[in-house]
LUMMIFI-182496 format. One record per residue (C-alpha): z, y, x; residue number from 1; chain. Coordinates in steps of 0.02 Angstrom, whole numbers, plus 50000, padded with zeros to 5 digits. Each point is the difference from the previous one (the first is absolute). Layout:
% LUMMIFI-182496
{pt {Z Y X} NUM 'A'}
...
% end
This chain:
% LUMMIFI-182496
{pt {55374 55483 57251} 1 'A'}
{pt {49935 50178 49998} 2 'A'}
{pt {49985 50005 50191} 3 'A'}
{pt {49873 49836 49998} 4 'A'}
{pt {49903 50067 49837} 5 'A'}
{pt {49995 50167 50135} 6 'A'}
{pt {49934 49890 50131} 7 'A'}
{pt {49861 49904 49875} 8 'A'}
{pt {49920 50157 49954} 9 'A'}
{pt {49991 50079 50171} 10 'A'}
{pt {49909 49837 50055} 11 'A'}
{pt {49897 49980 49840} 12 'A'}
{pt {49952 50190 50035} 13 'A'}
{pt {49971 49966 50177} 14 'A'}
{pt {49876 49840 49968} 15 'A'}
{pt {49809 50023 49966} 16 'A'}
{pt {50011 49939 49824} 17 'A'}
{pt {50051 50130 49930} 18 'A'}
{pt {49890 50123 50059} 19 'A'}
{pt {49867 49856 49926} 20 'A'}
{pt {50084 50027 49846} 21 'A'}
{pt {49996 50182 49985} 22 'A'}
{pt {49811 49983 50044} 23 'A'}
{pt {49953 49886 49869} 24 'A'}
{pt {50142 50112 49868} 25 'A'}
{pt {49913 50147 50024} 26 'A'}
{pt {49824 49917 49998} 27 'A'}
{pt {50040 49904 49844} 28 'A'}
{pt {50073 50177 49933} 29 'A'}
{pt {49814 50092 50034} 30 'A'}
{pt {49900 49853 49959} 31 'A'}
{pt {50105 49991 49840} 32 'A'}
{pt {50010 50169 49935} 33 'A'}
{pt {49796 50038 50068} 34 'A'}
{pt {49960 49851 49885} 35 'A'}
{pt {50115 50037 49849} 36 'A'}
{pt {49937 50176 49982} 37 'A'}
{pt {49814 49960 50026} 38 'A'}
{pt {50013 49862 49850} 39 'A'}
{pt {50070 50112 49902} 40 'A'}
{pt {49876 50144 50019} 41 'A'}
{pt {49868 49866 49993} 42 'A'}
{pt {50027 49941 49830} 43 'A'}
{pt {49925 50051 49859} 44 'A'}
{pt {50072 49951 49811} 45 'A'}
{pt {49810 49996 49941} 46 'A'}
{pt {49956 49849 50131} 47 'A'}
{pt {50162 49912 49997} 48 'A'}
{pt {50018 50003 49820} 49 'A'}
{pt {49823 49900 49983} 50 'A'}
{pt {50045 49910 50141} 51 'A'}
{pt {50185 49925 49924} 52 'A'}
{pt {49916 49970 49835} 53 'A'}
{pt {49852 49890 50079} 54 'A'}
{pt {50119 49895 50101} 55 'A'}
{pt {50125 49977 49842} 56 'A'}
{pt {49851 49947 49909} 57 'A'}
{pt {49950 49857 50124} 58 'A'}
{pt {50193 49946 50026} 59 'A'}
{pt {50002 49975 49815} 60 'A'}
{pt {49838 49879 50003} 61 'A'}
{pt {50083 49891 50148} 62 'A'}
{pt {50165 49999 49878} 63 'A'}
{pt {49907 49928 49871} 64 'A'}
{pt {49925 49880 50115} 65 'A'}
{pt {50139 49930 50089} 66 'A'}
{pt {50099 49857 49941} 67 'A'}
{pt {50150 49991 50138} 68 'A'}
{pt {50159 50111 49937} 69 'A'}
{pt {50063 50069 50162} 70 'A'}
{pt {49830 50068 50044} 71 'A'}
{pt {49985 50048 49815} 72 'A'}
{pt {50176 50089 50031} 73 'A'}
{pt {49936 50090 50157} 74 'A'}
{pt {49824 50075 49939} 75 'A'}
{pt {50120 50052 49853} 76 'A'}
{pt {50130 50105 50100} 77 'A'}
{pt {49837 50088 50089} 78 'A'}
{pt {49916 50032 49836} 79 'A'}
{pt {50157 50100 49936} 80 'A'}
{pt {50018 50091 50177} 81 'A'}
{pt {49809 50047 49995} 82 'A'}
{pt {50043 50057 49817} 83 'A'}
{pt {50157 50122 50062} 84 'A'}
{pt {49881 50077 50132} 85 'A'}
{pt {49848 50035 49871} 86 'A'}
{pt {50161 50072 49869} 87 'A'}
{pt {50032 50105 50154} 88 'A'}
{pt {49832 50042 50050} 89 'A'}
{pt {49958 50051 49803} 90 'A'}
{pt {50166 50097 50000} 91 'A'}
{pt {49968 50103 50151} 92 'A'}
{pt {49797 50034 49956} 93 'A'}
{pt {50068 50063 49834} 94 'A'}
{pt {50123 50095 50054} 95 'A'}
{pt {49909 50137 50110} 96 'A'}
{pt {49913 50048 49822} 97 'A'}
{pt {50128 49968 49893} 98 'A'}
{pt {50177 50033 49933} 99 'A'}
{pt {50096 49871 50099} 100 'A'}
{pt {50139 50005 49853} 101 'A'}
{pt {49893 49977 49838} 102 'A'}
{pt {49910 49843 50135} 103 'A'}
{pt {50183 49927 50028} 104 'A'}
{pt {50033 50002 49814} 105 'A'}
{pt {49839 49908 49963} 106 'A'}
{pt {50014 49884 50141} 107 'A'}
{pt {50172 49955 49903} 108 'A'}
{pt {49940 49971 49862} 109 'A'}
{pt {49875 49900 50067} 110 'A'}
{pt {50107 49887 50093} 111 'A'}
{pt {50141 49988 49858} 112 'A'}
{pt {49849 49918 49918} 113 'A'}
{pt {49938 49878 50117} 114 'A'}
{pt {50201 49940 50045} 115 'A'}
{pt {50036 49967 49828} 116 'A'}
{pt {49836 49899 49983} 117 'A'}
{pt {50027 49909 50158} 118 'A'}
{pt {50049 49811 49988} 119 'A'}
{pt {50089 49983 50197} 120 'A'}
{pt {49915 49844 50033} 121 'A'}
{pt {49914 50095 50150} 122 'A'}
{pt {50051 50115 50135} 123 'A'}
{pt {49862 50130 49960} 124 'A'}
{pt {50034 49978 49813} 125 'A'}
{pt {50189 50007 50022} 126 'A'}
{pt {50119 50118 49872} 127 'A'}
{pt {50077 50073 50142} 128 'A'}
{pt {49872 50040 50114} 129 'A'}
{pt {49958 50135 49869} 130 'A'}
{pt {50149 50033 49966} 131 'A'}
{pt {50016 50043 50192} 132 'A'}
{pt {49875 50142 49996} 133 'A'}
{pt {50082 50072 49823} 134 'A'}
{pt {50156 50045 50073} 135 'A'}
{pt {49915 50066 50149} 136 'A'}
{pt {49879 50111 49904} 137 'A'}
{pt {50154 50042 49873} 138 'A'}
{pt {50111 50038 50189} 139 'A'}
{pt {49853 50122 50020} 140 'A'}
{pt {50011 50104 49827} 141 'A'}
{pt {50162 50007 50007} 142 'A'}
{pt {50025 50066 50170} 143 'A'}
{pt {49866 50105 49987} 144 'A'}
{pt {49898 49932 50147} 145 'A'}
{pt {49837 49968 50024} 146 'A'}
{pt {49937 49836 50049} 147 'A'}
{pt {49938 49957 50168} 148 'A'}
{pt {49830 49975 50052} 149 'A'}
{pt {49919 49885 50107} 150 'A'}
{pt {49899 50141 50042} 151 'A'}
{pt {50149 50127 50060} 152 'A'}
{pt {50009 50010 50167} 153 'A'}
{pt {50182 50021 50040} 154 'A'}
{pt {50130 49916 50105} 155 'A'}
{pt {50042 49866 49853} 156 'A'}
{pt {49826 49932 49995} 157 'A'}
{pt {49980 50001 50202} 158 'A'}
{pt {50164 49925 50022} 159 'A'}
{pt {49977 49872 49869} 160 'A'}
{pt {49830 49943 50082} 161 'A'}
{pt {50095 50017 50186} 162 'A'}
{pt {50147 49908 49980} 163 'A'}
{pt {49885 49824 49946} 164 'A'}
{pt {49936 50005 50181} 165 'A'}
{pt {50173 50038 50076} 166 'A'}
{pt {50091 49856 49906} 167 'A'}
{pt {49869 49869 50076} 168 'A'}
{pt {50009 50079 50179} 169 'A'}
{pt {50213 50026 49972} 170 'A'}
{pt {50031 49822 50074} 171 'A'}
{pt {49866 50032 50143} 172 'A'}
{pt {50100 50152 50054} 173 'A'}
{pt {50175 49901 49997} 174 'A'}
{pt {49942 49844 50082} 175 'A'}
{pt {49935 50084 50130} 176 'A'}
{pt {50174 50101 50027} 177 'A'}
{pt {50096 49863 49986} 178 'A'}
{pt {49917 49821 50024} 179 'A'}
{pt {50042 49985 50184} 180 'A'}
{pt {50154 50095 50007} 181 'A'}
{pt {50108 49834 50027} 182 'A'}
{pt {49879 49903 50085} 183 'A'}
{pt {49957 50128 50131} 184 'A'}
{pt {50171 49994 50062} 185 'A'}
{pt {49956 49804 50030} 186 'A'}
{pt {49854 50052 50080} 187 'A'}
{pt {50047 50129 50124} 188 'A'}
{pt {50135 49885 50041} 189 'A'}
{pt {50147 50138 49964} 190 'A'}
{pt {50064 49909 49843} 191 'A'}
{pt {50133 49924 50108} 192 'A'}
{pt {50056 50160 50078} 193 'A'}
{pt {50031 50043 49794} 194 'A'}
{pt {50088 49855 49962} 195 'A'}
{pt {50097 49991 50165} 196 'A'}
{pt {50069 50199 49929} 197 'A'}
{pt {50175 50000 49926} 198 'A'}
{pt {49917 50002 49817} 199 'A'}
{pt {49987 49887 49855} 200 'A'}
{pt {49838 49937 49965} 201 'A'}
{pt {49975 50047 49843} 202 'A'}
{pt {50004 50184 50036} 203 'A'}
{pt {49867 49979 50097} 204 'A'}
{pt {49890 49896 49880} 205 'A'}
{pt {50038 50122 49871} 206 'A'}
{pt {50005 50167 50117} 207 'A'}
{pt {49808 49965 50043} 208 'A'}
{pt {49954 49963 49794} 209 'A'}
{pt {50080 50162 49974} 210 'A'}
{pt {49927 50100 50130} 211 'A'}
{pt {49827 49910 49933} 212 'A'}
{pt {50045 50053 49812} 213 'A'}
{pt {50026 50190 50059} 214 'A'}
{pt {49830 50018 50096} 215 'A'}
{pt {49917 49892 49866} 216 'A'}
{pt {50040 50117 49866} 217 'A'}
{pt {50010 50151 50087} 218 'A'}
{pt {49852 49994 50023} 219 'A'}
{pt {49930 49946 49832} 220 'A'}
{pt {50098 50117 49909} 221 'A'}
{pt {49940 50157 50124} 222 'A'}
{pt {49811 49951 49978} 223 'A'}
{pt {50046 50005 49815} 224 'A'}
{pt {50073 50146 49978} 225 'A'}
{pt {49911 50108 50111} 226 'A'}
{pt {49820 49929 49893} 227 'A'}
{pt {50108 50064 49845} 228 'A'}
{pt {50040 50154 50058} 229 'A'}
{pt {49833 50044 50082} 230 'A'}
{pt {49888 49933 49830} 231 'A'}
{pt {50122 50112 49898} 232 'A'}
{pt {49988 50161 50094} 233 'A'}
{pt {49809 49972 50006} 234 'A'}
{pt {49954 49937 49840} 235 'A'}
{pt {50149 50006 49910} 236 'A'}
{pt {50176 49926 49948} 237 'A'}
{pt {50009 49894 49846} 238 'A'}
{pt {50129 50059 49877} 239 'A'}
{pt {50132 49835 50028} 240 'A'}
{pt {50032 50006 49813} 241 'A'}
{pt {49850 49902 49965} 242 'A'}
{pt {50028 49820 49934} 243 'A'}
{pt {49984 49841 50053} 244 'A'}
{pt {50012 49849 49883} 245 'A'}
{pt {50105 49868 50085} 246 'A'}
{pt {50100 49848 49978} 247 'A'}
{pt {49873 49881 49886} 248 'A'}
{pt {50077 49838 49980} 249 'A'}
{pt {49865 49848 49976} 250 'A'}
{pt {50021 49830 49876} 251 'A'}
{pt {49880 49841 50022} 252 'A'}
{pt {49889 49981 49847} 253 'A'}
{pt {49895 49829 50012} 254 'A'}
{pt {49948 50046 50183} 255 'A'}
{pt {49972 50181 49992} 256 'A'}
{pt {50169 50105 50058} 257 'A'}
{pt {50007 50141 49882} 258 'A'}
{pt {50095 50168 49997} 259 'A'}
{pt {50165 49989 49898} 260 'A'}
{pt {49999 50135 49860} 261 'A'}
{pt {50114 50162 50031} 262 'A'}
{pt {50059 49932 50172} 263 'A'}
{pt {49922 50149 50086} 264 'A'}
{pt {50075 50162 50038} 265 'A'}
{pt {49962 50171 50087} 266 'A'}
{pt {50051 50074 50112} 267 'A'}
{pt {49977 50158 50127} 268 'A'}
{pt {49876 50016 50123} 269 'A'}
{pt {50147 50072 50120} 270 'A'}
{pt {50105 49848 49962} 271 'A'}
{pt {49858 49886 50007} 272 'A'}
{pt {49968 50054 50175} 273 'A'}
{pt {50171 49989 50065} 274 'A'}
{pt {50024 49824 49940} 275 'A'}
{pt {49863 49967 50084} 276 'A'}
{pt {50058 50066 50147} 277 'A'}
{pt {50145 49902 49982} 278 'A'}
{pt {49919 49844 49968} 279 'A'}
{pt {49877 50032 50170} 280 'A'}
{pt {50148 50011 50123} 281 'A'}
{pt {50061 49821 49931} 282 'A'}
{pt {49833 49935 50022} 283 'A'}
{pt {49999 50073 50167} 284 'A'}
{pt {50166 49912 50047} 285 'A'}
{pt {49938 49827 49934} 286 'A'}
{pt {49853 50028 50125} 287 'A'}
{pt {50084 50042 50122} 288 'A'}
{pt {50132 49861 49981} 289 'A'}
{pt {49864 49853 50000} 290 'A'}
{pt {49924 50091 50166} 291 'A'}
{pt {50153 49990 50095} 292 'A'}
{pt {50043 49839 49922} 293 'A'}
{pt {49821 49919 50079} 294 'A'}
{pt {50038 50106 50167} 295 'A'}
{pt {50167 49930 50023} 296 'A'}
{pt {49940 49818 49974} 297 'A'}
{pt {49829 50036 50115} 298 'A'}
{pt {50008 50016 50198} 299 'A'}
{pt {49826 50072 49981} 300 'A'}
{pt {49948 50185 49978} 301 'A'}
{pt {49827 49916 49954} 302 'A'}
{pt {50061 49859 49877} 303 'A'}
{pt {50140 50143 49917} 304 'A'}
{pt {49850 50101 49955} 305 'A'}
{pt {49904 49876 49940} 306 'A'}
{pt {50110 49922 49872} 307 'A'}
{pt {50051 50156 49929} 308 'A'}
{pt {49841 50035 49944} 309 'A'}
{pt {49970 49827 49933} 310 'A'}
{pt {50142 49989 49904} 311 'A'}
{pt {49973 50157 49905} 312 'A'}
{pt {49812 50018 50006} 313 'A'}
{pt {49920 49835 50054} 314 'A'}
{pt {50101 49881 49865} 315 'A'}
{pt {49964 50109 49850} 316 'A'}
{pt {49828 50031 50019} 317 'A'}
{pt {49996 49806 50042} 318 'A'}
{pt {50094 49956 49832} 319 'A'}
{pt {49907 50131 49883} 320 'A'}
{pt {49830 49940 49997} 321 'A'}
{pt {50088 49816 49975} 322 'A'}
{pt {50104 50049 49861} 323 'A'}
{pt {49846 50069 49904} 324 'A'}
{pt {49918 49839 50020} 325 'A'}
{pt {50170 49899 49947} 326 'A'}
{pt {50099 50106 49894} 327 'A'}
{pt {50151 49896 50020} 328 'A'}
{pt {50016 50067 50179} 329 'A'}
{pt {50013 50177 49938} 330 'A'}
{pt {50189 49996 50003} 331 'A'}
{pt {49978 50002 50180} 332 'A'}
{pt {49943 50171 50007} 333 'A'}
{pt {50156 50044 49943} 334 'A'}
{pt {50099 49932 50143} 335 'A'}
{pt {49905 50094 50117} 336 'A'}
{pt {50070 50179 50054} 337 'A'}
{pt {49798 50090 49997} 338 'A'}
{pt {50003 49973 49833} 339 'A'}
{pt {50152 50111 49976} 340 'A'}
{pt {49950 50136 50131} 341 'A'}
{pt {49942 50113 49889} 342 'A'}
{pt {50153 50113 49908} 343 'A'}
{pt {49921 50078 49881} 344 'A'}
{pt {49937 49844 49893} 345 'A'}
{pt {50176 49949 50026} 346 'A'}
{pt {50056 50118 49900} 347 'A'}
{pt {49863 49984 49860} 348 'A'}
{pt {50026 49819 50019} 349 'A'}
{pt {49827 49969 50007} 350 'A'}
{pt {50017 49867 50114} 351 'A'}
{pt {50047 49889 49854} 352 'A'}
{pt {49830 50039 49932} 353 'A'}
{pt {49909 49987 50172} 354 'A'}
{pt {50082 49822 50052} 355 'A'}
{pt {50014 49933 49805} 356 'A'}
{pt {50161 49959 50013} 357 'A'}
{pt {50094 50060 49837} 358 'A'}
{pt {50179 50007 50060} 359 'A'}
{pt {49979 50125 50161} 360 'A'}
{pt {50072 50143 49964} 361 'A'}
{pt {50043 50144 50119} 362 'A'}
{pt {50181 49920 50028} 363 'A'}
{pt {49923 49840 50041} 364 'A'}
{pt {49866 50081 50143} 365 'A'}
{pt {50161 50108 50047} 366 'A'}
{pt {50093 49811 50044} 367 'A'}
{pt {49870 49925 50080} 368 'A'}
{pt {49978 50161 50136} 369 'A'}
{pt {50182 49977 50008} 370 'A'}
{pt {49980 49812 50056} 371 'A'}
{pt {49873 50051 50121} 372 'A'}
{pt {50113 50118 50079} 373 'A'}
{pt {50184 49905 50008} 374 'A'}
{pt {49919 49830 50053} 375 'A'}
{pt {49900 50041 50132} 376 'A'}
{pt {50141 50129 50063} 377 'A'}
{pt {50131 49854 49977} 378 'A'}
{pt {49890 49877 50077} 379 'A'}
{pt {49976 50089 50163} 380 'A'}
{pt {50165 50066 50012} 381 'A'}
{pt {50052 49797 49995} 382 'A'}
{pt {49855 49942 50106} 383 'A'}
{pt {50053 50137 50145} 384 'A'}
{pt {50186 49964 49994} 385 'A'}
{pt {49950 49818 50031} 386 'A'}
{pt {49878 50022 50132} 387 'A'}
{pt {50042 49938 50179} 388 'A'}
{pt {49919 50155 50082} 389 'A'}
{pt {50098 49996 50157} 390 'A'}
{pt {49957 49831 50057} 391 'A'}
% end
């Protein structure tokens, strides 16, 4: 099994692909880190703060306005994430003059208020949501450590702002590793000279998603790390005891979907990064599982590319603006593997609050990755076994 993983890489490494690949890595690694840094040294708290509050203000005349819950629901969820940003923004302007301390105390304060008067019958007026941001400022005090700014510029920040463009292009990079790796053999004709060998066809099905799952996140996790380690030693490293609130569990109320009180917890930024991490190299695999899965079914280079990219790209984008329209059809999103690309909401779970769907949680978006990965893997391993190639 080791000798034909051997023999996958040397002819992945010896194809054109993945010098494509590395082109468009280290292009979306420049493009990505030019554009993160120039935002951030572009904004000012001044503007955006004015900015935030004229757009909340406008969002909460089309709320009073609208009649329909699920839209109601939606404008409500961006309300409350406008809100976070202009707390942030406010935070970070005050902080340059002040005693960042004395404004944590007060911010408190302030927010014990508001979650005791809340009445969680909305997601921006939800108990927990405040809570949230109390035992994040309270992680703060107690840790001694100062908040982080929007403003900073340090590897945190650029990363943060970095990784949303390399979850999107993370399935470009592995479908074009791996969506023709089985059907290329049908094309060059050499598939029987495989299956002719003196080796069971599943190693070779599962030999060539391997091979595919090393390059694939090689790769990934290089351009990663070396934009980490590069941001930190110019701008930076970010200490990884900061914290990250994860882990909020969601309940239905009418037809709003709610944050449940005290279900969130924090955690490290260092552990928060390796989960992560973690949860990336599974998503990875399911990729690359449903790529080789459509390659070993297709006799087509062409076709193989093709419906890779429309089952992860083409069918979501095709069911999201749908969904909005009906939202019956929004548990559809959460069949589809895009909407679970991204690790870090995972974790947060705010993929609950994205798709309203209460009962996600990060075990359930863990399951359904899972599924993508065994099925497909199955699936083609069944299909290959079955196949009368030598005829």
């Amino acid at each position: 099994m080791l000798a034909l993983i051997k023999n996958e890489l040397i002819k992945l490494f010896y194809r054109k692909k993945i010098f494509i690949a590395i082109l468009i890595i280290i292009a979306s690694a420049i493009v990505g880190v030019w554009g993160s840094i120039a935002y951030i040294k572009s904004i000012q708290p001044e503007e955006e703060i004015r900015a935030l509050q004229k757009t909340i203000r406008q969002f909460q005349k089309e709320k009073s306005k609208i009649k329909d819950e699920a839209k109601k629901q939606k404008l409500d969820r961006q309300i409350y994430e406008l809100e976070q940003q202009l707390a942030q923004w406010k935070s970070a302007l005050s902080s340059k003059s002040n005693d960042w301390r004395e404004n944590l105390k007060k911010e408190i304060k302030e927010l014990k208020i508001k979650m005791n008067q809340a009445l969680d019958l909305s997601f921006s007026d939800s108990k927990e949501n405040y809570r949230k941001k109390i035992i994040e400022d309270e992680y703060y005090l107690s840790h001694n450590l100062k908040p982080l700014s929007l403003t900073d510029l340090n590897n945190f920040n650029v990363m943060i702002l970095f990784l949303g463009m390399i979850i999107f292009m993370m399935p470009l990079i592995v479908f074009l590793l791996s969506s023709d790796i089985m059907s290329n053999e049908f094309s060059q004709k050499t598939i029987r000279i495989l299956a002719s060998q003196p080796i069971p066809r599943n190693s070779i099905v599962l030999s060539k998603f391997l091979a595919a799952l090393i390059v694939s996140e090689g790769l990934i996790l290089i351009l990663e790390v070396l934009v980490y380690i590069v941001t930190g030693i110019i701008y930076g490293f970010t200490n990884l005891k900061y914290p990250v609130v994860i882990g909020t569990i969601y309940k239905k109320v009418g037809e709003a979907v709610i944050p449940v009180y005290g279900s969130s917890y924090i955690i490290t930024l260092g552990k928060f990064l390796i989960l992560a991490l973690l949860l990336q190299a599974l998503i990875i695999a399911a990729c690359c599982a449903l790529s080789v899965f459509i390659s070993t079914l297709c006799k087509s280079n062409s076709l193989a590319n093709i419906l890779s990219f429309i089952v992860v790209y083409g069918i979501y984008f095709l069911i999201s603006p749908i969904s909005q329209a009906v939202p019956v059809l929004k548990y559809l999103n959460m069949m589809l593997l895009y909407s679970y690309l991204d690790p870090l909401k995972i974790i947060t779970n705010d993929i609950s609050a994205e798709l309203s769907i209460s009962f996600i949680n990060p075990w359930f978006s863990i399951m359904v990755i899972v599924v993508y990965l065994t099925i497909p893997i199955a699936t083609a391993l069944l299909s290959f076994k079955n196949k009368d190639i030598l005829a």
